[in-house]
C-alpha positions in Angstrom: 29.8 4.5 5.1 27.1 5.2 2.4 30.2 3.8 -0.5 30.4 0.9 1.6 26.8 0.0 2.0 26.3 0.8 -2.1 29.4 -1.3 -3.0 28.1 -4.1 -0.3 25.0 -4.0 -1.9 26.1 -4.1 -5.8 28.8 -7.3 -4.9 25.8 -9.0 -3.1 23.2 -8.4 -5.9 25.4 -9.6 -8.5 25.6 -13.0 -6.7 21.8 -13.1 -6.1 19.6 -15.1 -8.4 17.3 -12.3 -9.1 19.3 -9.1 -9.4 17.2 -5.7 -9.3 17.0 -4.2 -12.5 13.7 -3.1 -13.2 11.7 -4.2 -10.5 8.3 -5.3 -11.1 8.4 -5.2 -14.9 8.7 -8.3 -16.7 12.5 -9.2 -16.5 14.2 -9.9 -20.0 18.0 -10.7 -20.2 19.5 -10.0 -24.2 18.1 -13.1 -26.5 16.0 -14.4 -23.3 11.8 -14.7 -22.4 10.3 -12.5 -20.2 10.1 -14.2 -16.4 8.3 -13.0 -13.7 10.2 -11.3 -10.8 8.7 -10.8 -7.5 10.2 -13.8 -6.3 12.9 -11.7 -3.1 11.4 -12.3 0.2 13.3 -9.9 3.3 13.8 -10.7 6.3 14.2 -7.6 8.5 15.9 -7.0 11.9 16.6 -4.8 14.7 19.2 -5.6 16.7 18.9 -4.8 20.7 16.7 -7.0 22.7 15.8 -8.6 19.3 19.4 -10.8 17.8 21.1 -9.5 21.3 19.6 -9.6 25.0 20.9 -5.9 25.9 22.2 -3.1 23.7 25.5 -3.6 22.5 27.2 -0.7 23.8 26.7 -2.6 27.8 28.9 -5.4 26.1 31.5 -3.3 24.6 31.9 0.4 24.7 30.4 1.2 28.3 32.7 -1.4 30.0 35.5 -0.3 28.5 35.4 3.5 30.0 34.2 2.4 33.0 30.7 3.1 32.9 27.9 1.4 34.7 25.1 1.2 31.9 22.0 1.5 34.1 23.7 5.0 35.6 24.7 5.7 32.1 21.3 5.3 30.1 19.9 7.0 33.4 22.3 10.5 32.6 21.5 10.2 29.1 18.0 10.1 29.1 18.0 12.7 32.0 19.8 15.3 30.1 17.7 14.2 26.6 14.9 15.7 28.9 15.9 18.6 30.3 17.5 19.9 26.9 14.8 18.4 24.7 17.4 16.8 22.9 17.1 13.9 20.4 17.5 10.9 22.9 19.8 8.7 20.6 21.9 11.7 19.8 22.2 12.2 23.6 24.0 9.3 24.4 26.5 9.1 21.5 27.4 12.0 22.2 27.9 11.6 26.0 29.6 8.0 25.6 32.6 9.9 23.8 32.3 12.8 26.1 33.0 10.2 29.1 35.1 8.6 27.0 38.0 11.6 26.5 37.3 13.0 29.7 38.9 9.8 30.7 41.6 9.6 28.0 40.3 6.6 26.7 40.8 7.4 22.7 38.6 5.0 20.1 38.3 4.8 16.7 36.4 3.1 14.4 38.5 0.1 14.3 38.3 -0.5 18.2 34.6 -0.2 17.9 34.6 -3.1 14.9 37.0 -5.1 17.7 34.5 -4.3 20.4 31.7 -6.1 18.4 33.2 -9.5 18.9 32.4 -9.8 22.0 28.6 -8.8 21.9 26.3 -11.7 23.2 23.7 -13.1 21.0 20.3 -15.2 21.8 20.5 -18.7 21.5 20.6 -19.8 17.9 21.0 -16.4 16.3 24.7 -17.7 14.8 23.3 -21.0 12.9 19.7 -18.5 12.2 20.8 -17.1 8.6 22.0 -20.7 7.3 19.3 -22.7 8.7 16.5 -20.3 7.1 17.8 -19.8 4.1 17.5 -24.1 3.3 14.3 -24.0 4.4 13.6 -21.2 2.1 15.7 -23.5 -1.0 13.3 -26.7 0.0 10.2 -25.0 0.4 10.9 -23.1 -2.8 8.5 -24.4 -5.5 9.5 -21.8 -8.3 12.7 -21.1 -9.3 15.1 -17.9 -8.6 13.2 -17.4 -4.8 16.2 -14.8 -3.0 16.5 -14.9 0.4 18.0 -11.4 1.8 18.6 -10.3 5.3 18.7 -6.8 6.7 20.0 -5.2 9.4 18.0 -1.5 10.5 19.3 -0.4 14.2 19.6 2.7 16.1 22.9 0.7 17.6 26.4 1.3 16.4 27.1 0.4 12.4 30.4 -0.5 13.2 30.0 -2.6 16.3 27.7 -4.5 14.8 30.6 -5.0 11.6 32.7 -6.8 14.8 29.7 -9.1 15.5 29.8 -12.6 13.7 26.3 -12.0 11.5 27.4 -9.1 10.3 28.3 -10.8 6.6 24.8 -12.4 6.2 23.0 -9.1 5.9 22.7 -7.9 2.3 22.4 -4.2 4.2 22.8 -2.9 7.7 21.4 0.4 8.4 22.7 1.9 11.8 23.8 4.7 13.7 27.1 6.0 12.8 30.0 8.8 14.0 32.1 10.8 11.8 35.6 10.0 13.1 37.9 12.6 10.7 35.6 15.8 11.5 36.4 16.7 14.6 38.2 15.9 17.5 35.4 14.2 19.8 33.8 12.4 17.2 30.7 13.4 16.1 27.2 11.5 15.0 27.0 11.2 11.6 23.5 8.7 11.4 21.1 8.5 13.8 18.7 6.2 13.3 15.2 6.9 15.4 12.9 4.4 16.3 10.2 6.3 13.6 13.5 6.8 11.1 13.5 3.3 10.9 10.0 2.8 8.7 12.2 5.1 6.0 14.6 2.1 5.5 12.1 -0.2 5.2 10.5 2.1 2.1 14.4 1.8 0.7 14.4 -2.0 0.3 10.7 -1.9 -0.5 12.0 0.6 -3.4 15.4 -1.0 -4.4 16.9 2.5 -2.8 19.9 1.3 -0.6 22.5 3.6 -1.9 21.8 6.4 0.8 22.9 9.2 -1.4 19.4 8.5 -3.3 16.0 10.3 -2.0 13.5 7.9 -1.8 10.6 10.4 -1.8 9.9 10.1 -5.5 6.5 8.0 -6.7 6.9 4.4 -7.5 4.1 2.9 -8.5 4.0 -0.7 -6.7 4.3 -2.9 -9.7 7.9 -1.2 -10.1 8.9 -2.0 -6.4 11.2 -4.7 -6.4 10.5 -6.6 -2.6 6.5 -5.8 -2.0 5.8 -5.5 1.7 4.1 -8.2 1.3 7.1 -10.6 0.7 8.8 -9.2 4.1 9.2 -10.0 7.9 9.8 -7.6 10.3 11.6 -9.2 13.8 11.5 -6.2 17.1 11.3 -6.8 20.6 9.0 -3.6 21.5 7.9 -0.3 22.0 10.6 1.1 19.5 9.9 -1.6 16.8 6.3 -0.4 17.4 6.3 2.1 13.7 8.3 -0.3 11.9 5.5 -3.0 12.7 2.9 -0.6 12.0 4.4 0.1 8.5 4.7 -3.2 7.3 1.7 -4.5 9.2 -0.5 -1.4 7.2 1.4 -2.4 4.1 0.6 -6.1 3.8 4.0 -7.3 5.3 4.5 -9.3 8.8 6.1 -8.8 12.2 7.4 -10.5 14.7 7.8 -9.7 18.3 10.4 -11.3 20.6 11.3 -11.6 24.1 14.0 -13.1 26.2 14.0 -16.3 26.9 12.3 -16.9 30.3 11.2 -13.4 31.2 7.6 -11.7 31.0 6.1 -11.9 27.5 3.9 -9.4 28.2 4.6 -6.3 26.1 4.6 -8.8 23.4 1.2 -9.7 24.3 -0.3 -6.5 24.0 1.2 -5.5 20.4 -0.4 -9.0 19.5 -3.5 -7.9 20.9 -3.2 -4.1 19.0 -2.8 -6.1 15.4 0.5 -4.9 15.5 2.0 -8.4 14.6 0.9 -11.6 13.4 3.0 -13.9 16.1 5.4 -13.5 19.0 7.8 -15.8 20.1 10.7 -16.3 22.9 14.4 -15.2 20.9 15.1 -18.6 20.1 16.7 -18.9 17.4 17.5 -22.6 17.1 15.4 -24.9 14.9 12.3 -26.3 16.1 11.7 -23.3 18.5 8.3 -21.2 18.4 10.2 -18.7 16.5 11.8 -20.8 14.1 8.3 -22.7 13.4 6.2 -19.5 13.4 8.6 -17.6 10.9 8.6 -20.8 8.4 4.5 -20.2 8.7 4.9 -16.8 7.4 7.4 -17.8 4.9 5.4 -20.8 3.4 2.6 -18.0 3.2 5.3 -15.6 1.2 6.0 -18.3 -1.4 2.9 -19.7 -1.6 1.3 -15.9 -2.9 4.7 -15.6 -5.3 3.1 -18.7 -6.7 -0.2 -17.4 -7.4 0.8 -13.8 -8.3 3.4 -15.8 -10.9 0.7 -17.8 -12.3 -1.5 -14.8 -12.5 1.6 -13.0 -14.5 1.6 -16.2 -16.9 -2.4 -16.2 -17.7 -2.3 -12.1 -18.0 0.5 -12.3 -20.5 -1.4 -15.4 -22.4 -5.0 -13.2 -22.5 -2.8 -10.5 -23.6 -1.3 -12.9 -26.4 -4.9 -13.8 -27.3 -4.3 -17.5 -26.6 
């Protein structure tokens, strides 16, 4: 998976307008001025309860050997317990577990089918086309990028099946070895804290997984500041990954479902841990919609100021 997420990410950065080099130094192509290049604003997601009303595996996996999900995420967080296992390793393992004990073989390519039919809130389809012109309109400078990203303790390849799946410019999510061993095995977890380390990645430029990101960067070399990012969660889980960006100068949004209690949301408003929350309402002219183009305007209004800084620092510096 890692070549495919660094081969995903080289094809998309070559088609960006801004792609990473050097971040946070002034940018200089061969023969060309200098131009300023903090201009990529992210727009980061988890996936259950947040672009989908359950977890994906109730659409897809559980239904298909026969398993009742509340009974299932019941067992699985029972015997997380008693064993003091990891909780998300739990319950990959015991889906495949039920899964051969009743013959029911699956590969990876029947878990990318299975995403097809995962149910998404309202709007979430037309979401990644209808931001990204508000982003182009809004846009007062030039070579503004627009990148989505996908971080999920849900199933990397059932959420390749789903229909967003080719807006993301990276999706970070659990994963199973398939060619190890006979009952496939987890190869990523993802962990509601493990999450904040994928944010660092595309705060760093460091998406190929095979790189450590634990080496100092000083934050003028970073190439997407915190600052120029959006978290979107649902709740308790999202809860480090808000705190992170939250501490970090970045935002967050918290969503719920449409028509049901709003109430956890309230509190992490409450705690500071987000600047809005919203129904998941994806369409345009919904709270969510408005209240992320509020945060937006805010991102490209500061890329404006910290460019014109850039431009009067280089001029002082030129002694004009």
């Amino acid at each position: 998976m890692s070549n495919r997420i660094l081969e995903r990410g080289k094809r998309r950065a070559a088609n960006d307008d801004l792609p990473l080099a050097h971040p946070g130094r002034m940018k200089r192509a061969a023969g060309a001025r200098a131009v300023f290049d903090k201009k990529t604003i992210a727009l980061v997601y988890d996936f259950d309860g947040t672009l989908s009303p359950r977890p994906m595996q109730e659409y897809t996996f559980l239904p298909k050997i026969g398993e009742d999900p509340k009974a299932f995420w019941a067992e699985a967080n029972r015997l997380a317990r008693e064993h003091a296992a990891d909780p998300l390793i739990t319950y990959m393992h015991l889906m495949y577990k039920k899964a051969k004990a009743r013959g029911v073989r699956i590969d990876r390519e029947d878990l990318v089918a299975l995403g097809r039919r995962v149910e998404l809130f309202p709007g979430v389809t037309e979401w990644f086309d209808a931001i990204g012109e508000y982003v182009k309109i809004r846009s007062e400078t030039n070579g503004v990028t627009l990148r989505h990203y996908l971080i999920s303790s849900g199933l990397t390849e059932i959420i390749e099946g789903t229909p967003i799946y080719r807006h993301f410019h990276n999706v970070f999510a659990s994963e199973y070895w398939f060619d190890a061993y006979d009952l496939p095995y987890p190869k990523r977890v993802i962990t509601d804290t493990g999450k904040t380390q994928y944010l660092f990645r595309i705060n760093k430029g460091v998406e190929d997984l095979r790189e450590s990101i634990n080496q100092h960067m000083p934050e003028e070399k970073r190439p997407i500041p915190f600052s120029n990012m959006i978290y979107f969660g649902d709740g308790e889980t999202d809860v480090p990954s808000m705190a992170v960006m939250r501490k970090n100068g970045g935002h967050a949004i918290a969503v719920y479902p449409p028509g049901k209690s709003k109430a956890n949301c309230v509190e992490l408003f409450k705690a500071g841990r987000i600047d809005f929350f919203a129904a998941a309402d994806y369409r345009r002219g919904s709270d969510l919609f408005r209240r992320t183009c509020l945060l937006i305007d805010r991102i490209l209004a500061d890329v404006r100021v910290q460019e014109e800084v850039w431009r009067v620092t280089r001029e002082v510096k030129k002694g004009k």
